[in-house]
C-alpha positions as CSV (number, residue, x, y, z in Angstrom):
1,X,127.7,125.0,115.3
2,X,124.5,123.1,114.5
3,X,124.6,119.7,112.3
4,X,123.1,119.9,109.1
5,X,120.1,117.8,108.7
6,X,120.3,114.5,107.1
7,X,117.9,114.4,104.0
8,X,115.8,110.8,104.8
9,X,112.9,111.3,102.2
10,X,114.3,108.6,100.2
11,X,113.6,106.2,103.1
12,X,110.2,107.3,104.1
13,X,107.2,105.2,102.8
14,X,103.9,105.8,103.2
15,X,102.2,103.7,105.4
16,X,100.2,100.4,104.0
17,X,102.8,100.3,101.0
18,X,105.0,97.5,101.4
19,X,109.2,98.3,101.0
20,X,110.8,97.7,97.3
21,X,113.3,94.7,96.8
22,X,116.1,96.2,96.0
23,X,117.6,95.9,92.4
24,X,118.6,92.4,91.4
25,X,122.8,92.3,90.8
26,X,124.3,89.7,89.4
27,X,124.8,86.3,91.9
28,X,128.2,84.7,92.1
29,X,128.5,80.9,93.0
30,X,129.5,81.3,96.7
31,X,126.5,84.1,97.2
32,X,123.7,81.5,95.7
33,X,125.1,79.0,97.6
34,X,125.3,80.7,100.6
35,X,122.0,82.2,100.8
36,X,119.5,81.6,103.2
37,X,115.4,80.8,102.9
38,X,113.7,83.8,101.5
39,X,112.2,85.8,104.4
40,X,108.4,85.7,105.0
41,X,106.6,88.6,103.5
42,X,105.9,91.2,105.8
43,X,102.1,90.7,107.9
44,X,99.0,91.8,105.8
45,X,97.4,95.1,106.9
46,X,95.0,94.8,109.9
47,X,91.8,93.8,108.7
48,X,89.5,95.9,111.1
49,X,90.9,99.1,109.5
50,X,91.5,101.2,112.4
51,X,91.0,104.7,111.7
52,X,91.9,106.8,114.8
53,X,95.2,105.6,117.4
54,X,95.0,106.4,120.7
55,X,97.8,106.1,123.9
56,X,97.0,105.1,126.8
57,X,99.3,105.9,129.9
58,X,99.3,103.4,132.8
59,X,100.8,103.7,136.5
60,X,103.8,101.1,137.2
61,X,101.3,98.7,138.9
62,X,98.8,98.9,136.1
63,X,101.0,97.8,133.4
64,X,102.1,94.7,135.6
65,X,98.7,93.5,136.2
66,X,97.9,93.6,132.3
67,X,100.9,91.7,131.7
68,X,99.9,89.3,134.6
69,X,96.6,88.9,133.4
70,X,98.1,88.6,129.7
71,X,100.3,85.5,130.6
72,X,97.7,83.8,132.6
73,X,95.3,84.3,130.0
74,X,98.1,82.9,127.4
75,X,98.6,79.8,129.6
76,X,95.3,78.9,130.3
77,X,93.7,79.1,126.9
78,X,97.4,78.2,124.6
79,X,96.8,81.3,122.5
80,X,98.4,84.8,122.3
81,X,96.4,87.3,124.1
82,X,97.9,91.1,123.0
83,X,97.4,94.1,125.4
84,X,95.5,95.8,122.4
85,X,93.0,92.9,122.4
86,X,92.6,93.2,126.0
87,X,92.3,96.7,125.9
88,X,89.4,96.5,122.9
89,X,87.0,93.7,125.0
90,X,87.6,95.7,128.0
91,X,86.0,98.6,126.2
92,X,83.5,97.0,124.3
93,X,82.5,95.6,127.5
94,X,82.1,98.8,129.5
95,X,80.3,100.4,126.3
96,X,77.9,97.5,126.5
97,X,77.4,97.7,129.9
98,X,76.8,102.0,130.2
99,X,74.5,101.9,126.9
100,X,77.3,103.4,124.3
């Protein structure tokens, strides 16, 4: 007997629009008083405005030595270096360097 399927289209959003609060209800004492900081509004969208995604599959030892190289380049320089960052010099590099 197959499950019938759940009908989610009331949780889909389209992407770049940013969830609804739900509907205000009416507070009691204890829930005000209770209630933590507001949570931080969710990251703008990226501002480069990517327009295609592409994966990229790596072997075992090639995922370890980006995340090696990631850390060390974290440590040395204090800042947060992201495989996608990595990834985009590396090919803007190699571009560069061929003539593309």
């Amino acid at each position: 007997m197959t499950r019938p399927k759940a009908d989610l289209t009331a949780l889909a959003l389209p992407k770049g629009e940013p969830p609804q609060a739900p509907a205000p209800t009416e507070a009691t004492p204890a829930t005000v008083a209770t209630a933590g900081p507001a949570p931080s509004p969710p990251p703008a969208s990226d501002p480069k405005g990517y327009a295609h995604t592409l994966s990229l599959r790596l072997t075992a030892e090639q995922y370890r030595r980006l995340r090696r190289y990631v850390a060390s380049e974290e440590d040395r320089t204090g800042r947060r270096v992201t495989h996608q960052g990595v990834i985009e010099l590396a090919l803007a590099e190699f571009l560069d360097a061929r003539g593309g």
